[in-house]
N, C-alpha and C positions, 0 to 999 in steps of 0.2 A: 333418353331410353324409354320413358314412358311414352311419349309422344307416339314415338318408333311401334309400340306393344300396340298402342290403342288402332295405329293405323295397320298393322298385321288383321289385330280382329278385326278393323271393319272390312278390310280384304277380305279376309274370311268370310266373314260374314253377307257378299256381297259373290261371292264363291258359291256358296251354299244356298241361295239366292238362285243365281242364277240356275244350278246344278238341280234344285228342286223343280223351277220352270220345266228346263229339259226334260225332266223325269214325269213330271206330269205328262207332258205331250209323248211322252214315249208310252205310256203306260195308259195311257185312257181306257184301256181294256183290261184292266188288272181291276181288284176288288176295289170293294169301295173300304172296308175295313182296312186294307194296310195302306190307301190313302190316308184315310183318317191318320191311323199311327204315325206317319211317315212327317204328317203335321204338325202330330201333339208334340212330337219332340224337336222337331226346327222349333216350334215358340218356345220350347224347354231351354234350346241352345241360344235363341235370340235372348231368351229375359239373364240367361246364364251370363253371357256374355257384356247385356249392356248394364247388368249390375258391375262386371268388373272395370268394365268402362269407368264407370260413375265412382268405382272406390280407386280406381288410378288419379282419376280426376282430382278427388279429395287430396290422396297422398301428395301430388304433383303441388296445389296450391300448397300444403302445409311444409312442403320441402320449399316451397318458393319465398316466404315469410319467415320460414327460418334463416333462409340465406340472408334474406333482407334484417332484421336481427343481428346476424354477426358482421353484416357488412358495417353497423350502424358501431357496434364495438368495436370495431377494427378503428374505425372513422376518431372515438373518442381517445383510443389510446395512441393513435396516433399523434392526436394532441397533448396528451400529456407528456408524450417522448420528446414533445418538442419543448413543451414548460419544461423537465428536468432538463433538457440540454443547454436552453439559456441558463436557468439558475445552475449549472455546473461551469460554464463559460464566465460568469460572475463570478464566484467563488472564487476561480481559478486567478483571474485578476485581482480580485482583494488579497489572497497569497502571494503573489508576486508585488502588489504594493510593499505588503506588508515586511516579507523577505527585504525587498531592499528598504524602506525605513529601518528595519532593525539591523542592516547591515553599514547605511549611514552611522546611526548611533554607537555600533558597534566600534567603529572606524575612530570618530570620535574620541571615547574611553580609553582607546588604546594612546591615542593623542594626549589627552591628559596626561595618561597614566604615566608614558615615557615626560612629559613635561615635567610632574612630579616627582619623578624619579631623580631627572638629573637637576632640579633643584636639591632635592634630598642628596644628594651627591656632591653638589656644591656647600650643601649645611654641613654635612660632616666634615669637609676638605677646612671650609673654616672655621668649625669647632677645632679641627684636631691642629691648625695653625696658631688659632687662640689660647690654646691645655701648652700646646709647644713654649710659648711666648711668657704664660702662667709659670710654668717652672724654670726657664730662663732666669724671669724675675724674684722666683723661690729660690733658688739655685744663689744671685746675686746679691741678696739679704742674708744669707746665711757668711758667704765669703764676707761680706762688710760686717757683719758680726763679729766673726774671728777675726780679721783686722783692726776693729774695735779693743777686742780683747787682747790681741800685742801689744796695740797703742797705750793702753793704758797699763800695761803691765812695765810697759817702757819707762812710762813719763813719773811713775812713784818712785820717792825718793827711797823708800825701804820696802819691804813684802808688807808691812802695816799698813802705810799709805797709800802705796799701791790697792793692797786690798779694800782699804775704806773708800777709796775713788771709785772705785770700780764696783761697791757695793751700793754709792750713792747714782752712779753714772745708771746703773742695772734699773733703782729706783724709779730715778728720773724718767729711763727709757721706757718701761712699765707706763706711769703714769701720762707719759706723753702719748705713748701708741693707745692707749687707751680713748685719753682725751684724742687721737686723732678718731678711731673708727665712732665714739660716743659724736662727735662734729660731723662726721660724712653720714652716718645714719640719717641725724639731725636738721640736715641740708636734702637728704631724698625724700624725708617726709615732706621738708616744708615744698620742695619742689611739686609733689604729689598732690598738697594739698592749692597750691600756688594753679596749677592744671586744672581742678575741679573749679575753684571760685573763677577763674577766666570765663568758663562757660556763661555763669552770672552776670557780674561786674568784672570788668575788664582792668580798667584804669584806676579806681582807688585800692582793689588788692593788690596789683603788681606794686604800688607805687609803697603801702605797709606792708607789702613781703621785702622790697628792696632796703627801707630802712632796716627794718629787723636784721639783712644779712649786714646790715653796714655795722649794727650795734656790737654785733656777735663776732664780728673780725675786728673790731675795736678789742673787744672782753680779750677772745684770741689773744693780738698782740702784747695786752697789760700783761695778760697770764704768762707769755715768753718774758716780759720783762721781770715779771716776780722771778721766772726759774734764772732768769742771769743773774737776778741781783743775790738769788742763795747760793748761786756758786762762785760767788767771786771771793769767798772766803780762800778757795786750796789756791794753788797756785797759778799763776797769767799761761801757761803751757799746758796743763790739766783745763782749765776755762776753754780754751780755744780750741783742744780736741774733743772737748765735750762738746762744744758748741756744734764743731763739724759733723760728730757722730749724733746730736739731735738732729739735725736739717739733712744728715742722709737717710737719718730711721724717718723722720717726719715724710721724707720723699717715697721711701722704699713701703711706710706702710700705705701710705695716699693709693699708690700706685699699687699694691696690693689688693686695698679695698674695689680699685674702677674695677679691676682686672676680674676680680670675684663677681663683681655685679653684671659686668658687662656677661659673662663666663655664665650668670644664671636665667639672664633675658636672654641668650642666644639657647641654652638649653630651654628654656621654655616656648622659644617660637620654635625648636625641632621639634618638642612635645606637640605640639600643635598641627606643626605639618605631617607628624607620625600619624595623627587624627583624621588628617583630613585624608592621609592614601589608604588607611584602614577606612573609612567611609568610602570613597572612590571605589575600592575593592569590593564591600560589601553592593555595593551598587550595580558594582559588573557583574557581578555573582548574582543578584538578585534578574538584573534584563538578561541574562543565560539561560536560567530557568523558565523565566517565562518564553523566550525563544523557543524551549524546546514543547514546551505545554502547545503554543500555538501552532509550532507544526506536528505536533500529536493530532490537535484537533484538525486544523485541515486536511492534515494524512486520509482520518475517518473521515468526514465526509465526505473528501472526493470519491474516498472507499465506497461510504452508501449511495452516492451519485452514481456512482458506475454501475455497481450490481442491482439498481435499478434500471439504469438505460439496457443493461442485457437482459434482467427478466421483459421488459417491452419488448425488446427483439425478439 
């Protein structure tokens, strides 16, 4: 547009020009005074005119260095749109790694967790076959008891002897169950202790934990022979029901005590594996949380990635 103005004036100006020539040769007989005028003011229009020239000029170069300016800022943000758009194409990949490792993991957990479970399922199934089995055998000792107690209410020759039999039988059966669970403690100790020294010395504690149990099943046996020899005073019929009703208590408490032990190491590895699905648990619960933390944060930055790449635009 400038370009356009500056060449109007010099038209003009070449107009005027010319138009003064003619005027002259038309006029050679007109004054000399409104020559003169007719002069002062063409230079007036000439100096009017190429002063605005010279300030087009001006404006034209400083509009021209200005464009050159934002062409130069176009140019850099240009590149910048380009650095946010890789670093948002990055990103975008680490999220999508990331999504699925934690959806591995996730997968996983859940894999445990059902593993866990139906072992936990199978512990209860034979705990509660073990508690079943438990009072079978409670159940059994109490009937052999009261059979006990006919028997020997049977075998007395009057309600006296009767009752003295059956008040030493009672005795007896006290002190035997006794001495049975004081001997099965006895034997878990030393087994316990027998486990630790192996780590150590192998061969000379097994071989004086083995006498020891030989000494003590010797002792055992004497101690049954002292209780046969103090009953042989009642009668050969009272001795032999007594006998049977020690060797079924001696059986019924033996088998009592496994049944208890066994009944407390099984509760204790459920204890344990309750432990271990409550950690499990806690674990999943902990990589959930941070699932959702990560895709928070990813959320926002693609967020600020984007509303960057449209203020560039």
């Amino acid at each position: 547009k400038l370009k356009e103005k500056v060449d109007i004036l010099t038209t003009k100006l070449g107009q005027l020009e010319t138009q003064g020539g003619k005027k002259k040769k038309k006029k050679k007989k007109s004054s000399i005074f409104f020559f003169n005028k007719k002069k002062i003011e063409e230079q007036r229009l000439k100096i009017s005119l190429t002063e605005t020239v010279n300030d087009l000029q001006k404006t034209l170069q400083e509009r021209i260095q200005y464009v050159q300016e934002i062409n130069e800022e176009n140019v850099q943000l240009m590149r910048q749109s380009e650095k946010f758009q890789r670093e948002n194409q990055q990103l975008l990949k680490e999220r999508d790694l990331a999504q699925q490792r934690l959806g591995e993991k996730q997968f996983s957990l859940n894999d445990r967790i059902s593993q866990l479970q139906t072992g936990m399922k199978q512990l209860t199934n034979a705990f509660q076959f073990e508690k079943q089995r438990n009072d079978k055998c409670l159940h059994l000792i109490q009937k052999l008891r009261k059979d006990n107690k006919k028997l020997r209410r049977s075998i007395g020759p009057n309600a006296q002897g009767a009752s003295e039999v059956e008040n030493e039988t009672e005795t007896d059966a006290d002190a035997h169950s006794a001495r049975a669970r004081d001997t099965f403690s006895q034997k878990n100790k030393r087994r316990r202790r027998r486990r630790r020294r192996r780590r150590n010395d192998d061969n000379e504690e097994e071989a004086n934990d083995d006498d020891n149990d030989n000494n003590e099943e010797e002792e055992e046996e004497e101690e049954d022979d002292d209780d046969d020899d103090d009953g042989k005073d009642g009668s050969a019929a009272s001795e032999h029901q007594h006998r049977l009703w020690r060797g079924q208590s001696w059986v019924a408490t033996n088998e009592a005590d496994v049944l208890k032990e066994s009944l407390r190491l099984e509760e204790q590895s459920l204890k344990e594996e309750m432990n271990k699905l409550v950690a499990a648990q806690l674990m999943m619960q902990q990589l959930q949380n941070n699932n959702t933390v990560q895709n928070v944060t990813i959320a926002t930055t693609t967020q600020n990635y984007t509303g960057n790449d449209q203020k560039t635009n």
